[in-house]
Structures are given as structure tokens and as C-alpha cells.
C-alpha positions in Angstrom: 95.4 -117.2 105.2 98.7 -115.1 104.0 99.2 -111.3 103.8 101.9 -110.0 101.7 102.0 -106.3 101.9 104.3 -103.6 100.9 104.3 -100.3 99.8 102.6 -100.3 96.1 101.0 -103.9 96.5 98.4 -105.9 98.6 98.1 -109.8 97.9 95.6 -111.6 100.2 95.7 -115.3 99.4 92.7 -117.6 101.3 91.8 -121.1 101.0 88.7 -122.3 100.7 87.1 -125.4 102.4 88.0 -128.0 99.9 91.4 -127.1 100.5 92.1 -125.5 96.7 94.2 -122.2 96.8 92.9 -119.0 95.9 94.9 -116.1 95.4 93.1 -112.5 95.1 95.6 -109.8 93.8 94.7 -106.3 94.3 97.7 -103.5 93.4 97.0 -100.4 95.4 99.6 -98.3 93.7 100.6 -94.5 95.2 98.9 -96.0 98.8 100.5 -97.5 102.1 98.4 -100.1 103.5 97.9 -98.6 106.3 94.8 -101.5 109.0 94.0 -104.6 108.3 91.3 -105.7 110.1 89.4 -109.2 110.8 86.1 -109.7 111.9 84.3 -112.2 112.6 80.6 -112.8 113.4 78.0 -115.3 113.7 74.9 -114.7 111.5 72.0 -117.7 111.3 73.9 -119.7 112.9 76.8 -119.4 110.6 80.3 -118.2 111.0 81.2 -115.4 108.9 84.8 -113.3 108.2 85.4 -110.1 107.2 88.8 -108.9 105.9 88.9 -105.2 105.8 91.6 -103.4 103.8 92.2 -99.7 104.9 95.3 -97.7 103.2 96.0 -94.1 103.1 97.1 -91.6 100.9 101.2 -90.7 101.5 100.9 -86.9 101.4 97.4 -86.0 103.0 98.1 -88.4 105.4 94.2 -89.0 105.0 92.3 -92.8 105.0 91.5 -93.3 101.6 90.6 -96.7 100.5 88.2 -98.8 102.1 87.9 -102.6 101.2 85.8 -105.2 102.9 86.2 -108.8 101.1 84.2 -111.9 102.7 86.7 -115.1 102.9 86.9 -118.1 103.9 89.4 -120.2 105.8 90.9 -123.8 105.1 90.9 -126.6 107.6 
């Protein structure tokens, strides 16, 4: 998995498990990113990831955006 991040743009781009690339694209414009969080859990005896997107708002200095996007990770 690859993060690009800067100031008006999030890319997240995953693989999957039969090793074909997909890219997700999301343009946060007027937001910093500001956490990006993993998590990972087991649930019936299955793995499962969390990426969770968090920016926030320049001039409140408040969080903002939430964004939780399942993935999955190439071998």
C-alpha cells in the first residue's frame, strides 16, 4: 500500500490479492490531512484493515473530515 499526501490531495493506492493495482483518488481540497490511521482486527476468523482518513480545517484548526475505507493488501 502507498500514500501520497499533500496539502489539497489524498491518493491511497492498494492492491488486492490477485495482485492487480487499484488506485482510489479522493481530492480533499481547502483540508490538510491531518492522521492516518491503520487498524487492524480479526473478525470470524478473518483478518480485516481499516484505513482511516482524518484532515482538518486550516483556519478553525478543528477535525473535520472523517473517512474509514476497508482495503486490502497484496502478497
Amino acid at each position: 500500500m502507498k500514500i501520497i499526501s499533500n496539502k489539497k490531495k489524498l491518493e491511497v493506492l492498494t492492491r488486492n490479492k490477485s495482485s492487480h493495482n487499484i488506485s482510489i483518488k479522493m481530492c480533499i481540497h481547502h483540508f490538510y490531512i491531518h492522521q492516518v490511521r491503520l487498524i487492524n482486527y480479526i473478525k470470524n476468523n478473518e483478518q480485516k484493515n481499516i484505513l482511516m482518513l482524518k484532515s482538518q480545517n486550516e483556519q478553525d484548526n478543528k477535525i473535520h473530515l472523517s473517512y474509514t475505507m476497508p482495503f486490502t493488501t497484496g502478497k
